[in-house]
N, CA and C atoms as an extended XYZ file, in Angstrom:
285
Properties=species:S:1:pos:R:3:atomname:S:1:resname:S:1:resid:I:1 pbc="F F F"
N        -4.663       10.547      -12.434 N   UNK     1
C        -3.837        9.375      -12.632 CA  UNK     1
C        -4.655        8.332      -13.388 C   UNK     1
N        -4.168        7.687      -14.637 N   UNK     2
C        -4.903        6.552      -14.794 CA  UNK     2
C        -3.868        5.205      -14.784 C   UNK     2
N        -4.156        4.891      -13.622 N   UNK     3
C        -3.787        3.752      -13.041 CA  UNK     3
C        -4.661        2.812      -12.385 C   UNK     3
N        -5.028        1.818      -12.964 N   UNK     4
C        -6.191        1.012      -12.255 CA  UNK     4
C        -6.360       -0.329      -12.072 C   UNK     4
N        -6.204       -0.725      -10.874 N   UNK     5
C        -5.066       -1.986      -10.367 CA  UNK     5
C        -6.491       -2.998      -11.078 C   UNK     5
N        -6.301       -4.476      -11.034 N   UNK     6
C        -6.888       -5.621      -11.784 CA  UNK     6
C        -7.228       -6.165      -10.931 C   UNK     6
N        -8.208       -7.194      -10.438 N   UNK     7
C        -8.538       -8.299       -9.888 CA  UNK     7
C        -9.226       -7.795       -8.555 C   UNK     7
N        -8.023       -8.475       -7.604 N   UNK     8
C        -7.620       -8.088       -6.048 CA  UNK     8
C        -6.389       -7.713       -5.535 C   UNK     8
N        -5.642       -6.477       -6.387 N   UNK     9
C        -4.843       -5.942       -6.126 CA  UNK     9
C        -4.988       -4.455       -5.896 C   UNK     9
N        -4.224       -4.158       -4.759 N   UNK    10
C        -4.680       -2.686       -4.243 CA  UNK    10
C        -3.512       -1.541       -4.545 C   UNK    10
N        -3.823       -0.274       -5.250 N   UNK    11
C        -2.516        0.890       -5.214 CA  UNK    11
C        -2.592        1.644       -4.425 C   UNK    11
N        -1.530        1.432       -3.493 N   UNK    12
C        -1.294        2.742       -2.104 CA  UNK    12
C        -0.233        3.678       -2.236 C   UNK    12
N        -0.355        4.465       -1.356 N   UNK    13
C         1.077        5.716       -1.370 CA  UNK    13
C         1.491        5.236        0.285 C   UNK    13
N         3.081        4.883        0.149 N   UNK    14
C         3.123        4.782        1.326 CA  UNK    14
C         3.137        5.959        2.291 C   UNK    14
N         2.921        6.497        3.535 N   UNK    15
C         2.629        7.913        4.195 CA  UNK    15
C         4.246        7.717        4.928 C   UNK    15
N         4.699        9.201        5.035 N   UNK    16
C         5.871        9.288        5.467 CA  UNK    16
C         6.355        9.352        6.940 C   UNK    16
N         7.486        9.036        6.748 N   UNK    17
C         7.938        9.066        8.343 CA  UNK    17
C         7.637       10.062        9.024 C   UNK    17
N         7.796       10.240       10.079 N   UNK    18
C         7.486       11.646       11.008 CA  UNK    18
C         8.818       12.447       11.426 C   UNK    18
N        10.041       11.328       11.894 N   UNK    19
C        11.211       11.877       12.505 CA  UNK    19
C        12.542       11.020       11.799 C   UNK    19
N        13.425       12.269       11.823 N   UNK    20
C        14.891       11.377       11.593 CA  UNK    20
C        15.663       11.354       12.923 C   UNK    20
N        15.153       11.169       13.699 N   UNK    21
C        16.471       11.611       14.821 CA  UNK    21
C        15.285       10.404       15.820 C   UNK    21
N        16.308        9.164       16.544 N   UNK    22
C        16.456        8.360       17.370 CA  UNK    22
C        17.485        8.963       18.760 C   UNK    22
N        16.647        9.344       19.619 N   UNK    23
C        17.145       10.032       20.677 CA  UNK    23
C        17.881       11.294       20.350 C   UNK    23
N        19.042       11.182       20.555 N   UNK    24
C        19.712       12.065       20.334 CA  UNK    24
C        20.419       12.082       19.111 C   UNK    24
N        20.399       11.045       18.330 N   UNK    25
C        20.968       10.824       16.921 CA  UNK    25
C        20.331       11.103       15.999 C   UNK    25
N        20.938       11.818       14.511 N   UNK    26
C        20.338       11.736       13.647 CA  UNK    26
C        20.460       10.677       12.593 C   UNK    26
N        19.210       10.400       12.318 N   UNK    27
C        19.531        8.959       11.305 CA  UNK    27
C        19.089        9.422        9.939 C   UNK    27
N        20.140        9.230        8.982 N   UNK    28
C        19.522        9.614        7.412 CA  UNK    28
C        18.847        9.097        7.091 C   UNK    28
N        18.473        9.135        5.767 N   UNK    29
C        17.158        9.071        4.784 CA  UNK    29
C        17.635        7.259        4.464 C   UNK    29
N        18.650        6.990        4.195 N   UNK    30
C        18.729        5.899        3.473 CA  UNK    30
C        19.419        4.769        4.733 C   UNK    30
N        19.089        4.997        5.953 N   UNK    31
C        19.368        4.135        6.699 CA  UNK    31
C        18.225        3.901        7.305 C   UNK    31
N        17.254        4.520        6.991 N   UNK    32
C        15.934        4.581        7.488 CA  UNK    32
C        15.128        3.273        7.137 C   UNK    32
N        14.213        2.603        7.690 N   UNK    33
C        13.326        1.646        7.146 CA  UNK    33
C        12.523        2.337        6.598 C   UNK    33
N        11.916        2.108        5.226 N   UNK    34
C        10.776        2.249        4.474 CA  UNK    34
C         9.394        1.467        5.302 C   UNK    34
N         8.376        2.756        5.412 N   UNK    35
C         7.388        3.087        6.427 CA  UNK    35
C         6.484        1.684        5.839 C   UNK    35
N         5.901        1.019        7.259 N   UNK    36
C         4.978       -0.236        6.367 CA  UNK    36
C         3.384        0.065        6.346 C   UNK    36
N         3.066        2.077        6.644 N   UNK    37
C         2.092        2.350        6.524 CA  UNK    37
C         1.663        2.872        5.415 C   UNK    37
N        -0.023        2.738        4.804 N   UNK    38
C         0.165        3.445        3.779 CA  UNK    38
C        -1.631        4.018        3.399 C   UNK    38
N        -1.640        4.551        2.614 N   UNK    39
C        -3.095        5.423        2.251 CA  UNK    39
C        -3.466        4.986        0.941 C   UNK    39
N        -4.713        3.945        0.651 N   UNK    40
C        -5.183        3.103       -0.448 CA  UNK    40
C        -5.697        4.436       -1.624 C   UNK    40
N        -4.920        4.281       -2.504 N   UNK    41
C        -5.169        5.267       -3.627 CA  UNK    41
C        -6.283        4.609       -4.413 C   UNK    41
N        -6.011        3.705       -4.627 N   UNK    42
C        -7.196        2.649       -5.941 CA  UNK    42
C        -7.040        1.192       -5.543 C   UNK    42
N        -8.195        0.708       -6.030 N   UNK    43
C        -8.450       -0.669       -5.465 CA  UNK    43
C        -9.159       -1.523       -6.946 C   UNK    43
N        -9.256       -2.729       -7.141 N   UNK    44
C        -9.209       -3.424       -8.394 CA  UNK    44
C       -10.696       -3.753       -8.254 C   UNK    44
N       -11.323       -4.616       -8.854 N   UNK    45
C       -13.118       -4.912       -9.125 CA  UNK    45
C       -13.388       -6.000       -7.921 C   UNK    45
N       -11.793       -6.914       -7.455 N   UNK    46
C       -11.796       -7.813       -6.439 CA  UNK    46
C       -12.085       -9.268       -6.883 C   UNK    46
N       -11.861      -10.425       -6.039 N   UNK    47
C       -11.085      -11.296       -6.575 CA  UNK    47
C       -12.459      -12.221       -7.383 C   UNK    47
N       -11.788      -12.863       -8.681 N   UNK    48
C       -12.712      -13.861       -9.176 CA  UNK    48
C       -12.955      -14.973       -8.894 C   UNK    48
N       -14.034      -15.962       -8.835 N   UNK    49
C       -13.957      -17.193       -8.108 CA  UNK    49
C       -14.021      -17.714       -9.220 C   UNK    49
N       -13.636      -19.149       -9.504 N   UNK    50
C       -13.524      -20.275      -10.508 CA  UNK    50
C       -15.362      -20.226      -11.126 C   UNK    50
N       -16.147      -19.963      -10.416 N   UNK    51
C       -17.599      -20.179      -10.609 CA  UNK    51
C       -18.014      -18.612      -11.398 C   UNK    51
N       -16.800      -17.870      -11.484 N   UNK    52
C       -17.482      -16.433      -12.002 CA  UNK    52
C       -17.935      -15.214      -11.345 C   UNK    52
N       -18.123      -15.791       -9.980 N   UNK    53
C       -18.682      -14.889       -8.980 CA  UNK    53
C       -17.241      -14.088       -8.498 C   UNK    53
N       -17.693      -12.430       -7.945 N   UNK    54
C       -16.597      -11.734       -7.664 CA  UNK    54
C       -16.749      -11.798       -6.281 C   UNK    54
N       -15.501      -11.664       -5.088 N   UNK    55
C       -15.352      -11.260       -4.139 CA  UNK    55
C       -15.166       -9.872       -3.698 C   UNK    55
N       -16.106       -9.163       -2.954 N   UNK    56
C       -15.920       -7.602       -3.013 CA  UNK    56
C       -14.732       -6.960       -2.257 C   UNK    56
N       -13.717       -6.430       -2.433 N   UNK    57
C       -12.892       -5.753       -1.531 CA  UNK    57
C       -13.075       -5.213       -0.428 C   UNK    57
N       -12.153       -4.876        0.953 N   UNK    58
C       -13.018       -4.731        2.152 CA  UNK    58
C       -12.304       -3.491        2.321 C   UNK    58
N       -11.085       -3.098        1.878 N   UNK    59
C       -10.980       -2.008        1.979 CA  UNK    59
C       -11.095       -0.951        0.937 C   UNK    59
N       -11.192        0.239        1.158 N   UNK    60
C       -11.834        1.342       -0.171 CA  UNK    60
C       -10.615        2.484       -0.038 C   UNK    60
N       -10.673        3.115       -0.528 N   UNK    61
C        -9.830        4.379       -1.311 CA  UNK    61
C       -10.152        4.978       -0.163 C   UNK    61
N        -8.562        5.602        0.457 N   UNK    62
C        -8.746        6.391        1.623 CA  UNK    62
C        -8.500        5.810        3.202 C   UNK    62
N        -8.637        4.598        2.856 N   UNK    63
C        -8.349        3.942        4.095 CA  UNK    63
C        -6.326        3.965        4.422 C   UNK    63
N        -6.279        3.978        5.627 N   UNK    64
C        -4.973        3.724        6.152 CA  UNK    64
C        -5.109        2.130        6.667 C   UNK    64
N        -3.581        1.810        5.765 N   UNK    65
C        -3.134        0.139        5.840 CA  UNK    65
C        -1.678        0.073        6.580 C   UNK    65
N        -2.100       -0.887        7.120 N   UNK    66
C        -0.936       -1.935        7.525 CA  UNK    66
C        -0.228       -2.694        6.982 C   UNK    66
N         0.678       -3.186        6.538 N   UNK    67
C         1.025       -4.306        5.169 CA  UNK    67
C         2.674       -4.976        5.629 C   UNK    67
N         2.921       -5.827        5.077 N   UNK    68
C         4.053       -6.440        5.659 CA  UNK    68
C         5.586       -6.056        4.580 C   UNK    68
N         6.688       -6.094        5.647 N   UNK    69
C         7.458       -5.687        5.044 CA  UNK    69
C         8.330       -5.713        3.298 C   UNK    69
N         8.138       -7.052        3.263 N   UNK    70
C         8.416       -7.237        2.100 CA  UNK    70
C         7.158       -7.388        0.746 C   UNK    70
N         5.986       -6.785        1.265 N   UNK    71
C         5.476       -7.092        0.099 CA  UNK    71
C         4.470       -6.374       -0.960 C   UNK    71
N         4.195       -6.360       -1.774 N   UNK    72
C         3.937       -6.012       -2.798 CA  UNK    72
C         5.091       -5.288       -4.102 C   UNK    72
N         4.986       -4.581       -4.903 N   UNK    73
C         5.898       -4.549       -5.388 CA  UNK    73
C         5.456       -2.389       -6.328 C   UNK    73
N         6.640       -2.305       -6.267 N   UNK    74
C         6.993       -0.592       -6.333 CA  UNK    74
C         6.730       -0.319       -7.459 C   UNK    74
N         6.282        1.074       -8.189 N   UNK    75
C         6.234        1.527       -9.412 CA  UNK    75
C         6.272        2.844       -9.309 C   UNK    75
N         6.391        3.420      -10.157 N   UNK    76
C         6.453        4.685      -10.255 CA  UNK    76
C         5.681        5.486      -10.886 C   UNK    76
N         4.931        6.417      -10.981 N   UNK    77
C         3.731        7.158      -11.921 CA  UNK    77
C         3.976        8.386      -12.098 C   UNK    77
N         4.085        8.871      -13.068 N   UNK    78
C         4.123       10.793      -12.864 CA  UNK    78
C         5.217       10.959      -11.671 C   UNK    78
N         6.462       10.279      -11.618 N   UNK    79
C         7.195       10.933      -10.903 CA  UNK    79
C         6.698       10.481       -9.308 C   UNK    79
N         5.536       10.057       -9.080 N   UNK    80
C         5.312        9.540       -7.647 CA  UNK    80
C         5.910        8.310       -7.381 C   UNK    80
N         5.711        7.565       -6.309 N   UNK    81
C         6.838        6.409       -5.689 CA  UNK    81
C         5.019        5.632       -5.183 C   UNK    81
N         4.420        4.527       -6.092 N   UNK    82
C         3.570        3.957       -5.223 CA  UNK    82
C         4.003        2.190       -5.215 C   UNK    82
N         2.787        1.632       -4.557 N   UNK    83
C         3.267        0.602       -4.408 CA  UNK    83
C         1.484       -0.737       -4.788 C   UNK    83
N         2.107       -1.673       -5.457 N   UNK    84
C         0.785       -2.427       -5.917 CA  UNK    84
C         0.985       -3.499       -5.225 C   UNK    84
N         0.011       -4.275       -4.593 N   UNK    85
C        -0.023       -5.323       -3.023 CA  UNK    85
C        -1.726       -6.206       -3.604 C   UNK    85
N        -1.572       -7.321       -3.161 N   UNK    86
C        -2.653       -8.023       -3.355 CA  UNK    86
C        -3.682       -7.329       -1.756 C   UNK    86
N        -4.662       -7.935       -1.777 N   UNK    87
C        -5.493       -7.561       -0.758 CA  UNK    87
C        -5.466       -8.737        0.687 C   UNK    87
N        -4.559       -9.961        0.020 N   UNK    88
C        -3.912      -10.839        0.887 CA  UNK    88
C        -2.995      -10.195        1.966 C   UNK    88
N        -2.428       -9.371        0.823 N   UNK    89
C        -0.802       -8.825        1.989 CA  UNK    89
C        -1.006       -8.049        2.491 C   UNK    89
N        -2.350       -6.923        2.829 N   UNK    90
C        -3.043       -6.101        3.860 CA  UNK    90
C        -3.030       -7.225        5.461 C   UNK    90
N        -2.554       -6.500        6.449 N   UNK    91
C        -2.315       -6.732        7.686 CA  UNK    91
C        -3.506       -6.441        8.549 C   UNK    91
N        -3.791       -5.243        8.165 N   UNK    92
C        -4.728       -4.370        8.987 CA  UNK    92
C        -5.001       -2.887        8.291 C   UNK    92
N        -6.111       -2.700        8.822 N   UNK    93
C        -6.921       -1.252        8.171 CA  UNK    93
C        -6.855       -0.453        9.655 C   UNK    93
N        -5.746        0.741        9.558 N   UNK    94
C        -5.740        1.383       11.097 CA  UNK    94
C        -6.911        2.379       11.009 C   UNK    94
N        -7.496        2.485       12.146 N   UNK    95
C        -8.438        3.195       12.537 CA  UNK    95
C        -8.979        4.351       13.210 C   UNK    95
């Protein structure tokens, strides 16, 4: 892939649901919430300060994230579904 996010912005794949079925119901694909977990594909050089100096990113390629529902924003690559998020809108790094 050459895709290679800028600044302090991070590219993840979000990881998929596990189940369609809520008890005894089955729930489709498109009534489903889109998962707010995800697996950091690429990460940017990290953020610049007014003085020139860089801030280093804390999470790396490979890590599993937490991130909030509405944010970052979707693209598509080779047919994949990823998603580009500042390193602000990271919640948590699960462990």
């Amino acid at each position: 892939m050459n895709l290679r996010p800028l600044h302090d912005h991070v590219l993840v794949k979000r990881l998929e649901t596990q189940s369609n079925k809520i008890g005894s119901l089955y729930v489709p694909d498109s009534a489903q919430e889109k998962p707010q977990e995800a697996e950091v594909v690429a990460v940017g050089a990290g953020k610049q300060l007014k003085d020139g100096r860089r801030v280093a990113m804390e999470v790396k390629v490979g890590d599993k994230i937490l991130f909030g529902k509405y944010s970052g924003s979707e693209t598509k690559v080779s047919g994949e579904e990823y998603l580009i998020l500042r390193e602000s809108e990271i919640l948590a790094v699960l462990g």
